[in-house]
Biotite code that builds the C-alpha atoms (Angstrom):
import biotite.structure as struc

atoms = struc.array([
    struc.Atom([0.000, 0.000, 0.000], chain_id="A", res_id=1, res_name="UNK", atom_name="CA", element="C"),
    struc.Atom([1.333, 3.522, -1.535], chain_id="A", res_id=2, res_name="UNK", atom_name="CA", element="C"),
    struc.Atom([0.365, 6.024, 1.143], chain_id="A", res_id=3, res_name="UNK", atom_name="CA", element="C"),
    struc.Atom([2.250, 9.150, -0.954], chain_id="A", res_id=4, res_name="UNK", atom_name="CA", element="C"),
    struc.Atom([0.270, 10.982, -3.555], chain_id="A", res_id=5, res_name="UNK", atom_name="CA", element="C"),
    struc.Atom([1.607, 11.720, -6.590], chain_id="A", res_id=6, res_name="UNK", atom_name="CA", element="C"),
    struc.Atom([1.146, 14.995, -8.446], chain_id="A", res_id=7, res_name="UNK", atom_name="CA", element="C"),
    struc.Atom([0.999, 15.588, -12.167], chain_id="A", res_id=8, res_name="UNK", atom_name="CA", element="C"),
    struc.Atom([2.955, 18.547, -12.959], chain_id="A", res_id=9, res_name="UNK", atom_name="CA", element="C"),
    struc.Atom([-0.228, 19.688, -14.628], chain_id="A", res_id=10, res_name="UNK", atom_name="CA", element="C"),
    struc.Atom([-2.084, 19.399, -10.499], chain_id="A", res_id=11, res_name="UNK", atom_name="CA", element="C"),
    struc.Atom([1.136, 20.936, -9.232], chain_id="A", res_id=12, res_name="UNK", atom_name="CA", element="C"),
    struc.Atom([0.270, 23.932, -11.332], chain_id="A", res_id=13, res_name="UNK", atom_name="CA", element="C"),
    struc.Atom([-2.740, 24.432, -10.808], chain_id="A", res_id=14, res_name="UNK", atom_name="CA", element="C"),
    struc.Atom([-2.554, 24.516, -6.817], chain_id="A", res_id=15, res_name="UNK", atom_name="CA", element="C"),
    struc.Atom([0.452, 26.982, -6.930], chain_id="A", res_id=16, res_name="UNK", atom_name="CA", element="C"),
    struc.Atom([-1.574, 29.698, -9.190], chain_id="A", res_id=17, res_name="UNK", atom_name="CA", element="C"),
    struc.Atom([-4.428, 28.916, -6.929], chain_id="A", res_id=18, res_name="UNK", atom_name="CA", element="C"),
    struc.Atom([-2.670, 29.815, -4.167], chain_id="A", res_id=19, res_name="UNK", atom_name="CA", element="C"),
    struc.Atom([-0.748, 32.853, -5.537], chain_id="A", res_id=20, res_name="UNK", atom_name="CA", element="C"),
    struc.Atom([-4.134, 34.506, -6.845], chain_id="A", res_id=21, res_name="UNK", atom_name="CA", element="C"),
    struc.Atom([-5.835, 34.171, -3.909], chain_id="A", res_id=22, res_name="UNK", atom_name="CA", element="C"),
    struc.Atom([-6.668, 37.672, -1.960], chain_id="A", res_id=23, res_name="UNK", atom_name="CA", element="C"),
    struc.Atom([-4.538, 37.932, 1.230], chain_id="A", res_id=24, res_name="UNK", atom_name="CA", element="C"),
    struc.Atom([-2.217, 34.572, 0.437], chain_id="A", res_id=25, res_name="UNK", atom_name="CA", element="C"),
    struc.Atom([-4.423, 32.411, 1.920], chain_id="A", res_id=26, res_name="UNK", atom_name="CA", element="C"),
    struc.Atom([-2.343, 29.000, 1.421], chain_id="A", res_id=27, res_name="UNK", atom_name="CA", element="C"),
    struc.Atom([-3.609, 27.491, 4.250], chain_id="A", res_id=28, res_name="UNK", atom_name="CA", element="C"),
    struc.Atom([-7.050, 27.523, 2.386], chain_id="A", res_id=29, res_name="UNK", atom_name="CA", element="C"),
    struc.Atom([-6.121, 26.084, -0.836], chain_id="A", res_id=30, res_name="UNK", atom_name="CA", element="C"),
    struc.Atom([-3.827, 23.008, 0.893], chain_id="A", res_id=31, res_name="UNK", atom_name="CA", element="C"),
    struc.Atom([-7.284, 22.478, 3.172], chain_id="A", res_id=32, res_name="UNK", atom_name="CA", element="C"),
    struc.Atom([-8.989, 22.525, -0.361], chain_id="A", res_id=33, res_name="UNK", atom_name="CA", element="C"),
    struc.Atom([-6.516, 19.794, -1.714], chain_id="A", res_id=34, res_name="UNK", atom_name="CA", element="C"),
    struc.Atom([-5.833, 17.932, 1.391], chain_id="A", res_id=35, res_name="UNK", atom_name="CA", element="C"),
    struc.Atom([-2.572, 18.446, 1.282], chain_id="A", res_id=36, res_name="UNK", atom_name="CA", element="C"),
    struc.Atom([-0.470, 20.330, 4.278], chain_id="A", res_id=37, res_name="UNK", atom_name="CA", element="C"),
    struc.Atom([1.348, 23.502, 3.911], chain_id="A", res_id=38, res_name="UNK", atom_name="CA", element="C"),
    struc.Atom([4.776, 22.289, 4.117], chain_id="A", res_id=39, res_name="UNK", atom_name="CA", element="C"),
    struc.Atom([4.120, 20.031, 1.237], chain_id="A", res_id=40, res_name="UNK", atom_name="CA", element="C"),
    struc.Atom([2.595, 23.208, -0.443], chain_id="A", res_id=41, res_name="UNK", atom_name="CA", element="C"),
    struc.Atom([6.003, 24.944, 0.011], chain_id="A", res_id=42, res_name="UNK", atom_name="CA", element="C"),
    struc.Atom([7.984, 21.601, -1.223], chain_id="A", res_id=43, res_name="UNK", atom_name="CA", element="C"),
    struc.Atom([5.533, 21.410, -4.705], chain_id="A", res_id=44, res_name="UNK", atom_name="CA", element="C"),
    struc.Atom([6.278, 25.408, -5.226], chain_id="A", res_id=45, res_name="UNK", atom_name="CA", element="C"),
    struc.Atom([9.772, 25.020, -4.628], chain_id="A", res_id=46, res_name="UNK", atom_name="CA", element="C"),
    struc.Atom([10.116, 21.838, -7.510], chain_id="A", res_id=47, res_name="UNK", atom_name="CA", element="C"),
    struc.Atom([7.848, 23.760, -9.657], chain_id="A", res_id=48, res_name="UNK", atom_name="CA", element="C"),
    struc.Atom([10.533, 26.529, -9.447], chain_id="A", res_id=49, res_name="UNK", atom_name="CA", element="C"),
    struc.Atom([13.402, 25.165, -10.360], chain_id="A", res_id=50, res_name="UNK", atom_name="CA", element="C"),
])
């Protein structure tokens, strides 16, 4: 049994833009949204990046 999620780079994008257009930056919002949790926000923004 696989317990870690996989994002398509396609998902990935689409919950960083989310996040950056929202009024007042609120990321703890959009992870609730995705069930995700913020650090793993912060680690999808930083692969996204570079």
């Amino acid at each position: 049994m696989n317990k870690h999620r996989r994002f398509s780079a396609e998902e990935k994008y689409i919950i960083i833009e989310e996040a950056h257009h929202q009024p007042g930056g609120n990321i703890s919002g959009v992870c609730r949204r995705h069930g995700i949790s913020s650090s793993m926000f912060y680690r999808l923004s930083v692969t996204a990046q570079g």
